[in-house]
Structure formats: C-alpha cells, structure tokens
N, C-alpha and C positions, 0 to 999 in steps of 0.2 A: 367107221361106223359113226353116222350122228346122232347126237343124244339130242333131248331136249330138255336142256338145263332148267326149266321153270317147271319141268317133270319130276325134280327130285328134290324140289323143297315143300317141306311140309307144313302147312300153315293152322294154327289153332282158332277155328271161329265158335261165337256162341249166340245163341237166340234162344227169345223168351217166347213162353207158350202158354196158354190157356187152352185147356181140355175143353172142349165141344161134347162133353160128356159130362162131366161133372163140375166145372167151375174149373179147376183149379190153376193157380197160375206156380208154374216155373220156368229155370232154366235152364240148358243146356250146352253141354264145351263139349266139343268135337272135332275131331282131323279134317283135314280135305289135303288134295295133292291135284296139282293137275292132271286130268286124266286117268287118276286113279278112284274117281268117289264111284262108291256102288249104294241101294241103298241099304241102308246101316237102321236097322229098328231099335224103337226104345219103347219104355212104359210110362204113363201119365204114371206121377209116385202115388196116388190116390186112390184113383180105381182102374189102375193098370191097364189102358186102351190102349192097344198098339199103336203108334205112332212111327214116321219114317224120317231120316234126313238123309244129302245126298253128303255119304262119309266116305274118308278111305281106309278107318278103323271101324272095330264094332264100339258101340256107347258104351261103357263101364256105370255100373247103378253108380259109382259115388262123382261122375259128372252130369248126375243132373239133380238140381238142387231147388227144392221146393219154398216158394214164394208165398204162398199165400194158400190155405188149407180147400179143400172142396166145398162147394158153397149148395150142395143139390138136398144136402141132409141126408141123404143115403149113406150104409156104407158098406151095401154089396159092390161084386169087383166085375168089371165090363167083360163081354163074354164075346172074347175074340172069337174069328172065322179064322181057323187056319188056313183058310186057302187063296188068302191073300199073297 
C-alpha cells in the first residue's frame, strides 16, 4: 500500500483579514494537511460575517485574534444566509 508521506504532516498557517463588512482587522491560525483541507468557516470577532478558509481542522474562536476594532460605528451583528 503506498501512502503519500506529505499527506500526513500537518502544517500550522496564519492570515490576516479585514472584514469587508465592518472594518475590522484580524487574524487567524489554522491546520492545513495535504489533501486534507475542506472549507473550515469562521466569524469576523466583530460583527460575526461568515468567513471561510481551506482547513483540515475546524477554527477554534480562541485562533483568531482581533487586531484592530470595527471601524463602521455599528454595532449590530451581519446576518448570515445559511445557505451558503
């Protein structure tokens, strides 16, 4: 049986974000594996927009860590579609 060795290492990446909804800027640490990433949703910490990245774990709230506060003055929370 061949495996593919670079299929079973897990690697930690992170990327900064700015909400297209509210300003805000953070960021985020997340899994990837080869051939393992599905996409993995998360929330802007401000006004909670769904967001996606391609993980191979789900995002735990305490990896994503808020930069910079909402800049819209609001502070009602984005009203997802769940049918995304």
């Amino acid at each position: 049986m061949n495996m593919d060795y670079a299929a079973t290492i897990q690697t930690t990446d992170e990327n900064d974000y700015t909400c297209d909804n509210c300003g805000a800027e953070f960021s985020v640490t997340y899994a990837t594996q080869t051939g393992h990433n599905e996409r993995e949703y998360f929330y802007c910490p401000e006004c909670y927009k769904r967001l996606y990245v391609r993980a191979s774990l789900p995002i735990m709230t305490q990896n994503i860590k808020l930069t910079k506060p909402r800049i819209d003055g609001k502070k009602d929370k984005f009203q997802n579609i769940d049918s995304e």
